[in-house]
C-alpha positions in Angstrom: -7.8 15.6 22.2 -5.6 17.5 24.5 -4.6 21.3 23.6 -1.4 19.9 23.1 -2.6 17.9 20.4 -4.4 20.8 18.6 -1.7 22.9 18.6 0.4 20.3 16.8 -2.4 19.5 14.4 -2.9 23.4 13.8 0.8 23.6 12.9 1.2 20.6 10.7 -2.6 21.4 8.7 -1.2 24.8 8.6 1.6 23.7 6.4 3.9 26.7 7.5 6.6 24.3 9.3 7.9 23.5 5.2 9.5 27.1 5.4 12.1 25.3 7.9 14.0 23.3 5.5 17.2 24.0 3.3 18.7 23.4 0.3 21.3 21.2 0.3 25.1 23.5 0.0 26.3 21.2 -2.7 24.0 19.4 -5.6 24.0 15.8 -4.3 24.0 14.4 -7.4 27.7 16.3 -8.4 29.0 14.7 -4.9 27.6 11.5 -4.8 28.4 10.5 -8.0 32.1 9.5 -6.7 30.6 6.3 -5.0 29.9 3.4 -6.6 25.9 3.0 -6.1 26.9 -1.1 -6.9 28.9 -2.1 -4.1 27.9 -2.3 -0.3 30.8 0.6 0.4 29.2 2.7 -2.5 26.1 2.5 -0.5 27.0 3.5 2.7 28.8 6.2 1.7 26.2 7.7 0.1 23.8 7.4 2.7 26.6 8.8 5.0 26.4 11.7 2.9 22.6 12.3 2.8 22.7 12.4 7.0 25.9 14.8 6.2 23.0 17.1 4.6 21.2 17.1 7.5 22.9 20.0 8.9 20.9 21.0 12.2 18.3 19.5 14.1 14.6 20.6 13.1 12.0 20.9 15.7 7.7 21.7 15.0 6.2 23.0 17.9 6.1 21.1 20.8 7.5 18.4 19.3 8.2 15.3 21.6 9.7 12.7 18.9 12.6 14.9 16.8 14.2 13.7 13.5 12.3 16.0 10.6 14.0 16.8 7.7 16.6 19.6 7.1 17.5 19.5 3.7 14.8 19.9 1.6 16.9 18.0 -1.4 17.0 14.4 -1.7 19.5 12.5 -3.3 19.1 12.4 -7.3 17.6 9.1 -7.6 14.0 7.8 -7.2 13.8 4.9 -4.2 14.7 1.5 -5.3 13.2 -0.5 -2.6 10.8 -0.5 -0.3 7.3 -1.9 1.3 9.0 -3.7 3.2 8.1 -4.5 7.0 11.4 -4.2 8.8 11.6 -6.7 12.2 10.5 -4.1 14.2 10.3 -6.2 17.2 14.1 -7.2 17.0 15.3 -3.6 16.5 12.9 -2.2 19.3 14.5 -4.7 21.4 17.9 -4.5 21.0 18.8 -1.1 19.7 21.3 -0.4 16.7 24.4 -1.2 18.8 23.0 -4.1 20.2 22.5 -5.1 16.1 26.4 -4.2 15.6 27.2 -6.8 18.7 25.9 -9.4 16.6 27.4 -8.3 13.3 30.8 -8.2 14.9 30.5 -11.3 16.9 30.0 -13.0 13.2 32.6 -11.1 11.7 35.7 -13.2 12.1 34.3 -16.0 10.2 32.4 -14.4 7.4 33.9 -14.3 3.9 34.5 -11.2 1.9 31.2 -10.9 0.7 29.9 -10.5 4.0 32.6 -8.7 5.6 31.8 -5.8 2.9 28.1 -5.5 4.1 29.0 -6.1 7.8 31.7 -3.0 8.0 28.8 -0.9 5.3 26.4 -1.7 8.0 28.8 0.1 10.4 29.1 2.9 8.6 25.5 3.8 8.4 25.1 3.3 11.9 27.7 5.1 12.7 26.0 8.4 10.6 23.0 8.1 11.9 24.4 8.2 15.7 26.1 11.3 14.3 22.3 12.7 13.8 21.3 10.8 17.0 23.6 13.1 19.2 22.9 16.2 17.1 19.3 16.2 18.3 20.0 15.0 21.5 22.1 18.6 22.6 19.4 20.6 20.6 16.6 19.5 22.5 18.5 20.1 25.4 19.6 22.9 24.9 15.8 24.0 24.0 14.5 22.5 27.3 13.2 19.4 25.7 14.9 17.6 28.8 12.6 14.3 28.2 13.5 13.7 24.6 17.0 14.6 25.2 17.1 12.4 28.5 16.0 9.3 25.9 17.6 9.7 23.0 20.9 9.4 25.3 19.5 5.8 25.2 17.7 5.1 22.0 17.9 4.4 19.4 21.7 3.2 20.3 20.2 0.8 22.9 16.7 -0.9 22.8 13.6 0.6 24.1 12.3 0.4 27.8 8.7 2.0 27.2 6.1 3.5 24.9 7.6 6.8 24.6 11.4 5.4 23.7 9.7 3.0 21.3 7.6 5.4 19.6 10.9 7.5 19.7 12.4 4.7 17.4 9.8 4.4 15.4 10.3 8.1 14.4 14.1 7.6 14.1 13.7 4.6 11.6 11.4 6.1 9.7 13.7 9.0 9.3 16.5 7.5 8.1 15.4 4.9 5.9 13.8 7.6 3.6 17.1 9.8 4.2 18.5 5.9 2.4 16.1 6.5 -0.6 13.9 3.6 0.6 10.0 4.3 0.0 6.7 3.4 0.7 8.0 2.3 4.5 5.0 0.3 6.2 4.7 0.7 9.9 3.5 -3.0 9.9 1.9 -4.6 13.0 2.0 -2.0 15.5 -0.1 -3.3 17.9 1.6 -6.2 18.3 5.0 -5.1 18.6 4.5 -2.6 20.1 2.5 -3.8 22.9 5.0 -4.9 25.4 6.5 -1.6 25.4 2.5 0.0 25.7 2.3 -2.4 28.9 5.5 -1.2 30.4 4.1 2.2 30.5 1.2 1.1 31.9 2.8 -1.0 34.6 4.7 1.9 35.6 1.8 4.1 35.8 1.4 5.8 32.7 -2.8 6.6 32.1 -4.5 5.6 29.0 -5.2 9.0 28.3 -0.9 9.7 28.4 -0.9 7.0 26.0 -3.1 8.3 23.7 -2.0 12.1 23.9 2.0 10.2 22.8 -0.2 8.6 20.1 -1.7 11.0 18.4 1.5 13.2 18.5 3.7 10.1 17.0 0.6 9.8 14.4 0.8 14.5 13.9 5.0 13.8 13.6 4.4 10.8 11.1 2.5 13.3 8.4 5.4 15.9 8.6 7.1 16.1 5.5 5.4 13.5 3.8 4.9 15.8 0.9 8.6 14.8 0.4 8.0 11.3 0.5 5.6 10.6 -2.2 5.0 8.0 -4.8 2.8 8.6 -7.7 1.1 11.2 -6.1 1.3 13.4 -2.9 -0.2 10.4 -0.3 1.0 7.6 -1.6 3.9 7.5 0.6 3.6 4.3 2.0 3.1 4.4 5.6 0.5 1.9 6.3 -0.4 0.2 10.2 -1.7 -2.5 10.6 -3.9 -3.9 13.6 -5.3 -6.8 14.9 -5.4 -10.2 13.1 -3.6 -13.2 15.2 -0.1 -13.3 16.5 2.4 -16.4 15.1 0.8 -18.6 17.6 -2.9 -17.6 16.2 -4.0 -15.7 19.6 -5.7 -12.6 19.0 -4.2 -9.1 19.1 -6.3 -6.4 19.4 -6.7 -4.9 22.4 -6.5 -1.7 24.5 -3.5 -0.1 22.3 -5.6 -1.5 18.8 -8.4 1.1 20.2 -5.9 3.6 21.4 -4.9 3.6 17.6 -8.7 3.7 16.4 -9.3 6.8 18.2 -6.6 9.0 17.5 -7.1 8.4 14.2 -10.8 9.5 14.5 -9.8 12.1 16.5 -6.8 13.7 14.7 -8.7 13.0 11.0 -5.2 12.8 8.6 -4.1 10.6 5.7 -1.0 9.0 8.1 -0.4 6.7 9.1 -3.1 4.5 6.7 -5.4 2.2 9.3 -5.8 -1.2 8.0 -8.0 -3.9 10.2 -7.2 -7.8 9.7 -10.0 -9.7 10.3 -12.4 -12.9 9.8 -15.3 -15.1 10.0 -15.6 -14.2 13.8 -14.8 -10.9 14.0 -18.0 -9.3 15.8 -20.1 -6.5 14.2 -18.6 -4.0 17.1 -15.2 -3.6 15.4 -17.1 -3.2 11.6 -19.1 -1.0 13.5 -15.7 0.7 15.1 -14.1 1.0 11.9 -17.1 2.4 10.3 -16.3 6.2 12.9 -13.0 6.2 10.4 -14.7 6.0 7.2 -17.1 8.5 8.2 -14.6 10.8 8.8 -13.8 10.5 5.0 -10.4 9.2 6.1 -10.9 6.0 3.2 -10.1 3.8 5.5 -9.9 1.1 8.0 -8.9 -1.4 4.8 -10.0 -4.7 6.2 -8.0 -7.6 5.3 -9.9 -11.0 6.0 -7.2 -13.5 7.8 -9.4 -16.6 6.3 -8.5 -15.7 2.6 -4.7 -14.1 2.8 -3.4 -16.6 5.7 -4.3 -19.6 3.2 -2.9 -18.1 0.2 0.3 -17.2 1.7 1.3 -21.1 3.1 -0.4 -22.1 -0.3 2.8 -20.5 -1.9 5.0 -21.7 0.4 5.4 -19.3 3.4 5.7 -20.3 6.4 2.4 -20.6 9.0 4.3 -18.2 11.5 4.7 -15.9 9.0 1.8 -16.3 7.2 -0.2 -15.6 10.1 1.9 -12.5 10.9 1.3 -10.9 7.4 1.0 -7.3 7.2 0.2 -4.8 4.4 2.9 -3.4 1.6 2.1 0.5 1.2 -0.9 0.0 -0.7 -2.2 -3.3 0.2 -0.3 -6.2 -0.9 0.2 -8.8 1.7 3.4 -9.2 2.7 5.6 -10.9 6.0 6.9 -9.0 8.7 10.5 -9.1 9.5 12.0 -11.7 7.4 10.8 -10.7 3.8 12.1 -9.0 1.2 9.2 -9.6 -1.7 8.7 -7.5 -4.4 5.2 -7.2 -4.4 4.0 -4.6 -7.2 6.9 -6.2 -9.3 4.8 -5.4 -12.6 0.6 -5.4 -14.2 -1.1 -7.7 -15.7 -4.0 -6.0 -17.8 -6.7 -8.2 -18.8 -8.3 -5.8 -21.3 -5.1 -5.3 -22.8 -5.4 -9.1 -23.5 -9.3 -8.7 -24.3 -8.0 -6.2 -27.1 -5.5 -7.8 -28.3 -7.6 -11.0 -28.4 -10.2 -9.7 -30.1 -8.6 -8.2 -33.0 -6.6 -11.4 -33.6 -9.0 -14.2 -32.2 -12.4 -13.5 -32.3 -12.5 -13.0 -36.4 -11.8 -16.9 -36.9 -13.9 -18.1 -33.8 -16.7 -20.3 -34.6 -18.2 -20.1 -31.6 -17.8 -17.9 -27.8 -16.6 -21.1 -26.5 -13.5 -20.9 -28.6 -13.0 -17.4 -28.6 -13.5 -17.8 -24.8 -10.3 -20.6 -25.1 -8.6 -18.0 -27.7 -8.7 -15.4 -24.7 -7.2 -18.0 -22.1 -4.3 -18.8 -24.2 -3.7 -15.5 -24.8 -3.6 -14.7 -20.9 -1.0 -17.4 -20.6 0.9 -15.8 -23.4 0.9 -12.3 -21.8 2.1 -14.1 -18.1 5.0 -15.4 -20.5 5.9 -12.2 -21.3 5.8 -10.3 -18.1 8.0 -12.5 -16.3 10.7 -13.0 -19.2 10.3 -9.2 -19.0 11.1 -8.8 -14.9 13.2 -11.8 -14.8 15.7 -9.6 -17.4 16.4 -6.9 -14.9 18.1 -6.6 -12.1 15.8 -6.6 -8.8 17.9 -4.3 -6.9 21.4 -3.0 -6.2 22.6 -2.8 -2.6 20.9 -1.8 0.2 22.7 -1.6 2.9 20.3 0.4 5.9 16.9 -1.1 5.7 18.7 -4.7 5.1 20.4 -4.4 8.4 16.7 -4.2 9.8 15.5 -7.6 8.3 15.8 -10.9 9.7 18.2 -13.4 8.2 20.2 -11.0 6.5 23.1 -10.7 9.3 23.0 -14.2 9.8 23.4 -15.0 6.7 26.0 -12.1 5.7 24.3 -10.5 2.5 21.8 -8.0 2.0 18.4 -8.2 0.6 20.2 -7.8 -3.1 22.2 -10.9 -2.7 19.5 -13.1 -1.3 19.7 -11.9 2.1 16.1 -12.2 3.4 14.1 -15.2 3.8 11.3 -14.6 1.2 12.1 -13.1 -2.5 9.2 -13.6 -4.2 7.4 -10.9 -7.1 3.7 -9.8 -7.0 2.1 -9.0 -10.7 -1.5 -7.0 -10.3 -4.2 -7.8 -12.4 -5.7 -4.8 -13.6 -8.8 -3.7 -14.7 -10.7 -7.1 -14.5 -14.5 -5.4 -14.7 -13.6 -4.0 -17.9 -12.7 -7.1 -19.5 -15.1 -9.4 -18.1 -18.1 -6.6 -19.5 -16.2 -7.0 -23.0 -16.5 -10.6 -22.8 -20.1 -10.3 -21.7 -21.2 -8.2 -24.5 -19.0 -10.0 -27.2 -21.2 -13.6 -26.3 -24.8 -11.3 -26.2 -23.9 -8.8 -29.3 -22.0 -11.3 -31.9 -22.7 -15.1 -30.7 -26.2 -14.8 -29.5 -28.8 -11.8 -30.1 -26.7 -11.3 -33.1 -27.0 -7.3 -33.0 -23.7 -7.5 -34.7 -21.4 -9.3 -36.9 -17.3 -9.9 -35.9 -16.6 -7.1 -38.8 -19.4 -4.5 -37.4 -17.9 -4.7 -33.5 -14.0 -5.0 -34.6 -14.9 -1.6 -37.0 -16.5 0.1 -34.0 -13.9 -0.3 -31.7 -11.6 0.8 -34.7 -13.3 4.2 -34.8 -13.6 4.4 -31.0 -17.3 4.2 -31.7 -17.2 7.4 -33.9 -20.0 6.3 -36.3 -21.2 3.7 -34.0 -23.1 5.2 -31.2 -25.7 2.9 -31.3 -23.4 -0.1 -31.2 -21.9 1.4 -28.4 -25.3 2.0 -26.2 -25.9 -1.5 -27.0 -23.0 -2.7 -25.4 -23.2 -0.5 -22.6 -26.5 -2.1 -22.0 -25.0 -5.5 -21.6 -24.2 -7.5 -18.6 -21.4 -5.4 -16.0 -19.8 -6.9 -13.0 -21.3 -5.6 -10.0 -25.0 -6.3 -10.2 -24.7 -10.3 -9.4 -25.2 -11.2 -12.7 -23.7 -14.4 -13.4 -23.7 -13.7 -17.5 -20.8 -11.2 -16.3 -19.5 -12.9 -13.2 -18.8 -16.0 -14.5 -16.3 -14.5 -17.2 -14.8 -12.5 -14.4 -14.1 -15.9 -12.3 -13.0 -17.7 -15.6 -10.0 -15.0 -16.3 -9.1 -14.9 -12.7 -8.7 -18.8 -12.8 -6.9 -18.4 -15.8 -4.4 -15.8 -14.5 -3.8 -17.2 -10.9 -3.4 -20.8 -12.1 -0.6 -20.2 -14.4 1.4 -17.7 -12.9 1.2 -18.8 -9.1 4.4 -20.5 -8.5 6.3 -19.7 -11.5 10.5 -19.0 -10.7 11.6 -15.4 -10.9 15.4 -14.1 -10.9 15.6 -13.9 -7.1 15.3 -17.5 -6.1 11.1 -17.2 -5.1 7.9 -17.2 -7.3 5.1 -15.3 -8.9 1.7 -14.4 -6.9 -1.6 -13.0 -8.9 -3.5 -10.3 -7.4 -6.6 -8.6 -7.7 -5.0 -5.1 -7.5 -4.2 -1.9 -9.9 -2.1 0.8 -8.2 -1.8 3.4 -10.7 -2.0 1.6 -14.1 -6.4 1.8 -14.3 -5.2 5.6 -15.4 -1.8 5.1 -17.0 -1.8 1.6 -18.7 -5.2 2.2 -20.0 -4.3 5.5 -21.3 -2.7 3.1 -24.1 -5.4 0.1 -24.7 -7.8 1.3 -27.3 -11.8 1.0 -27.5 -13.3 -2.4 -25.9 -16.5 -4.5 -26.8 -17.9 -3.1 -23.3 -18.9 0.2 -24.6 -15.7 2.1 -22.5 -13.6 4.8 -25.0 -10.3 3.8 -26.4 -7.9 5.5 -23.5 -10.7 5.7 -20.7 -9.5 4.8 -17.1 -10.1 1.1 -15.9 -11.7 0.4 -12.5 -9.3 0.8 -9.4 -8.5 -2.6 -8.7 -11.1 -5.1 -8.0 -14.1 -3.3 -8.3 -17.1 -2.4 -11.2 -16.5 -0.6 -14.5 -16.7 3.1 -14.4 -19.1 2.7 -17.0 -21.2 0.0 -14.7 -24.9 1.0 -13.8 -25.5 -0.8 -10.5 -28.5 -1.9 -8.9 -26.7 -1.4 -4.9 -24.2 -2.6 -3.1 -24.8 -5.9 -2.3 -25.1 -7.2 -5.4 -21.9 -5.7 -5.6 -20.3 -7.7 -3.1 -22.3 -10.7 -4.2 -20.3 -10.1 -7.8 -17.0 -9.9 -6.5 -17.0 -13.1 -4.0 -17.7 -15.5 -6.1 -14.2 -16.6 -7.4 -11.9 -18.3 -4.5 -9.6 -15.6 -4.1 -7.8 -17.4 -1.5 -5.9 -18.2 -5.5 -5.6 -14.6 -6.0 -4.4 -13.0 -2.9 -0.9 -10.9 -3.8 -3.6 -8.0 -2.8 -5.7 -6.0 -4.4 -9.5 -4.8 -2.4 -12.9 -4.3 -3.3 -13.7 -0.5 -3.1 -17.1 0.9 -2.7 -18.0 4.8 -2.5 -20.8 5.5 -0.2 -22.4 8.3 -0.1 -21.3 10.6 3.0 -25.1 11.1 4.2 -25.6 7.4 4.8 -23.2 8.1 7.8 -25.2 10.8 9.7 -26.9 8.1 11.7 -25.8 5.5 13.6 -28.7 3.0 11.5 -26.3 4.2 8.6 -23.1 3.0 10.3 -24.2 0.0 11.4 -25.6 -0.9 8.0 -22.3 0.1 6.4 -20.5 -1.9 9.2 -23.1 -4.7 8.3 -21.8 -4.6 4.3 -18.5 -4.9 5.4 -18.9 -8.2 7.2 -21.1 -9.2 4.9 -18.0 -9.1 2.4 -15.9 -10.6 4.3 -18.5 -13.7 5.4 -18.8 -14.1 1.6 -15.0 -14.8 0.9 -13.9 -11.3 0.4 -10.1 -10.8 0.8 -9.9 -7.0 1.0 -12.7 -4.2 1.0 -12.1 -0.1 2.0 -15.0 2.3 1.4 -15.0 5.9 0.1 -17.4 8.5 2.1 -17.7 11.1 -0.6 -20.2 13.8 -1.9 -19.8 14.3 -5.4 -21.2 18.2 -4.7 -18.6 18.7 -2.7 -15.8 17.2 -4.7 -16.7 19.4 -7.8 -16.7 22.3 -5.9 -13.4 21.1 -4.6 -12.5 21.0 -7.8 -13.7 24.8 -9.2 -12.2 26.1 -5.2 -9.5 24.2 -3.7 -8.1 27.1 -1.5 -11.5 26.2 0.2 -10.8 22.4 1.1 -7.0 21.7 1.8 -8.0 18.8 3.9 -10.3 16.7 2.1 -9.7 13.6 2.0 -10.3 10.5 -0.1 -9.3 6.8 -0.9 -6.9 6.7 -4.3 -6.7 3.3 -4.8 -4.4 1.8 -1.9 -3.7 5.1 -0.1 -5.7 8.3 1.3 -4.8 11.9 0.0 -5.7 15.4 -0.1 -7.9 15.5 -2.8 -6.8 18.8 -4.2 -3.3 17.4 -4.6 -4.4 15.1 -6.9 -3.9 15.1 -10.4 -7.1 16.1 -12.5 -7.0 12.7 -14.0 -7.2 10.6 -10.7 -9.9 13.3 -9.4 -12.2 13.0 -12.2 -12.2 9.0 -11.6 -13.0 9.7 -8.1 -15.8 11.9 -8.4 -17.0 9.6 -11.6 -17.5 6.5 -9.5 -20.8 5.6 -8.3 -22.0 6.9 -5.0 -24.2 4.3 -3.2 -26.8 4.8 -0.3 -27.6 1.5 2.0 
């Protein structure tokens, strides 16, 4: 790490550069309300307006990249649309004006529908070059001559080398979240990216250049995130993806993959979010290279295993190209890069929600498991029923003029990603707390069917009173079978509501013209929807959290971590794969060897050699996250994994911090 980089990373952990921003002069929300958010025109003007805000160009430090936010105001509304990868390689290439050359070249023959998004394309651009040339005369007035000397080129035209590119990168990133879009992925970097990463190389630039320019576009990515955030300060979105195969299946990784890997080691910050693709022939070196992250207690590398999401995506009807060029959402739903617009955390489906509800109505008149077991399946295909009438009712989106522009058909086919623009439309429901229901069903067939330590009435009055009364009962249950300890009395269930879910909803229409894909994931709703499902036959407390997507129950007592992973490859989750990973928390001593790393590096593959889709590891110390807790002035920068995203840990929400710290540590 060069001294330049420390200084940057001193004034950007130091937090003081916030102090820089503004107010905006008039409340956005009186102004903007004279545009018509429905309309294409509406749009642009609006955005037009938000650049308007951005009164003078802001500068941290040494800063080599520009475009940081002014106005500390956004406009009124939450995002409506994002994790989206944008065809990075097409706007690198060519440069906004080289995108307005093809818009106008299509312009005398477009109808009136496209004509409208064509000239509200224009208008964005045209702001945004407004901001463009605003910076450009700061930073050279400042004496920033090599930023000034490129943005007289980009982002107008396309990029030559690394430095313009990254330059872009910074831009786009900018003014899409100016546009209200969230969760922004940074995609494939590597890939894209590379060509520009050997143009600096051929013209003599060192690896060590490249690297310093990395890790400053990586300290410039994590300013003013703190405006950008989601459920909670972190969750903003900006995931990067490397490795994997390109459209032609050759690998990617490479020298800039590594450059990546180490100035994300080095630097130690929660952006951008590292995720690794890999497979059945990915060597234990790059486990074992991901590993430094984790035990930097970043929560990631997320590895993604190609053999599992590659076949799920042309299963559904993507493309192989694009299929094999799929990159993370904000979190980690799989998504296409460049051509999709998919909505891939469209909505939850909560299987103890459907346990509970089965249970009260079902189990009183089953004769036997077996039929409660059927009871339970209906019910699942019931609650898929209503979740899709429910999304296919409202509107996807209204127009979205700027980060359309950036995805490939749209131009060509003269509407935006609203009106069918993009090449993929498809919705992605989660499927939430699956460990929790899976346990319920498990101690249901002991309690009731088979050891008979209760009848139907006993259980259904327990989870009635929350187990007030019923303590007994209740350790009884919590004695049962879990998920996690390669138990097949648990398992099994587990695999039979997964086949359940994923067979009936994959495929099935939404309003947009594509289909519904099952995933294994929970984002936020193992705190919020569960907040609402009462007690369930697993022993858990009516309103207790879920597990974070597809992992144990809270609740679970484990035996380790590979019968862990043995539990949670045994279903074919190439049928499951909108996203979702299998998170472990390792305790952070296991790391202060390299016998530790490797054997962490070791579990990982081991995962992904079963049939595991998605896995990211935790390197916590529940000592240290308590005191975190009782002293936070003392640990601004600790990190840990949420559920698809790293954040400080004292930024968190109580709720989401108590979950963290309640999930079991694991040695190896």
């Amino acid at each position: 790490m060069t001294e330049r980089v420390k200084r940057q990373l001193k004034l950007l952990n130091d937090r003081t550069y916030r102090k820089l921003r503004h107010a905006p002069e008039q409340d956005p929300e009186t102004v903007i309300l004279q545009w018509d958010k429905q309309t294409e025109a509406g749009e642009a003007a609006r955005f037009a307006y938000a650049c308007f805000c951005e009164k003078e160009a802001v500068f941290h430090g040494e800063d080599l990249f520009g475009f940081n936010r002014y106005c500390s105001g956004a406009l009124p509304e939450k995002g409506r649309f994002g994790n989206i990868v944008i065809d990075y390689d097409t706007v690198l290439a060519k440069g906004l004006c080289g995108i307005l050359e093809d818009v106008d070249a299509r312009r005398p023959t477009a109808d009136a529908k496209a004509r409208a998004y064509y000239d509200a394309i224009a208008v964005c651009y045209n702001a945004t070059f407004g901001l463009v040339d605003m910076y450009e005369k700061a930073a050279r007035e400042a004496g920033n001559l090599r930023l000034a000397d490129a943005l007289l080129r980009v982002p107008r035209r396309g990029a030559r080398d690394y430095y313009e590119a990254l330059i872009m990168l910074r831009f786009l990133s900018y003014i899409l979240r100016l546009c209200r879009c969230v969760h922004l992925p940074l995609g494939r970097f590597d890939r894209y990216m590379r060509p520009y990463y050997d143009a600096s190389v051929a013209a003599g630039a060192s690896e060590a250049e490249l690297l310093e320019l990395t890790e400053l576009f990586f300290i410039a990515m994590n300013f003013d995130t703190d405006l950008y955030i989601g459920i909670q300060k972190g969750d903003n979105g900006q995931s990067l993806v490397l490795g994997g195969c390109d459209k032609q299946g050759n690998e990617v990784f490479g020298p800039l993959s590594e450059i990546c890997l180490q100035a994300s080691e080095e630097l130690a910050l929660i952006d951008p979010k590292i995720n690794l693709r890999v497979n059945k022939n990915t060597p234990l070196s790059l486990y074992e290279r991901g590993t430094k992250l984790t035990k930097q207690g970043l929560g990631f590398p997320q590895y993604s295993n190609d053999d599992i999401a590659i076949p799920f995506l042309t299963s559904l009807g993507y493309d192989l190209e694009d299929a094999r060029d799929y990159a993370m959402a904000a979190c980690w739903e799989f998504i296409v890069s460049g051509n999709g617009a998919d909505i891939p955390n469209r909505n939850s489906f909560d299987y103890p929600k459907v346990i509970e509800k089965a249970t009260r109505e079902a189990l009183p008149g089953a004769e036997s498991f077996e039929a409660f077991l059927e009871a339970v399946g209906v019910a699942i295909e019931r609650e898929c029923d209503a979740l899709i009438a429910h999304c296919n009712a409202r509107p996807a989106t209204v127009p979205e003029v700027l980060i359309s522009s950036f995805v490939s058909p749209t131009i060509e086919r003269g509407r935006d990603i609203s009106g069918g623009g993009a090449k993929y439309n498809n919705y992605g429901l989660h499927g939430a707390g699956l460990s929790t229901a899976a346990d319920a069903l498990a101690a249901i067939r002991e309690c009731v069917f088979e050891r008979k330590y209760c009848t139907k009435e006993e259980l259904l009055a327990a989870l009635e009173a929350d187990f007030v009364g019923y303590e007994s009962l209740q350790r009884k249950l919590l004695d049962c079978p879990k998920m996690g300890n390669n138990d097949d009395r648990a398992d099994r269930l587990g695999c039979y509501l997964m086949q359940r879910y994923s067979s009936y909803l994959n495929g099935k229409p939404n309003n947009r013209g594509g289909i519904y894909r099952a995933g294994t994931g929970s984002a936020m709703v193992y705190i919020t929807h569960a907040a609402a499902v009462g007690a369930t036959a697993d022993g858990r407390r009516a309103g207790a959290p879920f597990a974070s997507s597809y992992s144990p129950s809270p609740d679970a007592r484990l035996r380790g971590p590979l019968s862990n992973i043995q539990s949670f490859t045994k279903f074919d989750l190439r049928k499951i794969c909108n996203g979702g990973p299998f998170t472990i928390e390792i305790h952070d001593t296991v790391f202060r060897n390299d016998e530790g790393e490797r054997k962490v590096a070791q579990l990982v593959k081991t995962y992904i050699d079963l049939g595991g889709h998605q896995i990211q590891i935790n390197a916590i110390n529940r000592d240290r996250l308590l005191d975190a807790q009782a002293h936070p002035e003392n640990y601004p920068n600790l990190i840990v994994r949420v559920w698809g995203w790293s954040g400080y840990f004292t930024e968190l929400d109580t709720v989401y911090q108590n979950h963290i710290i309640k999930r079991m540590e694991f040695t190896v």
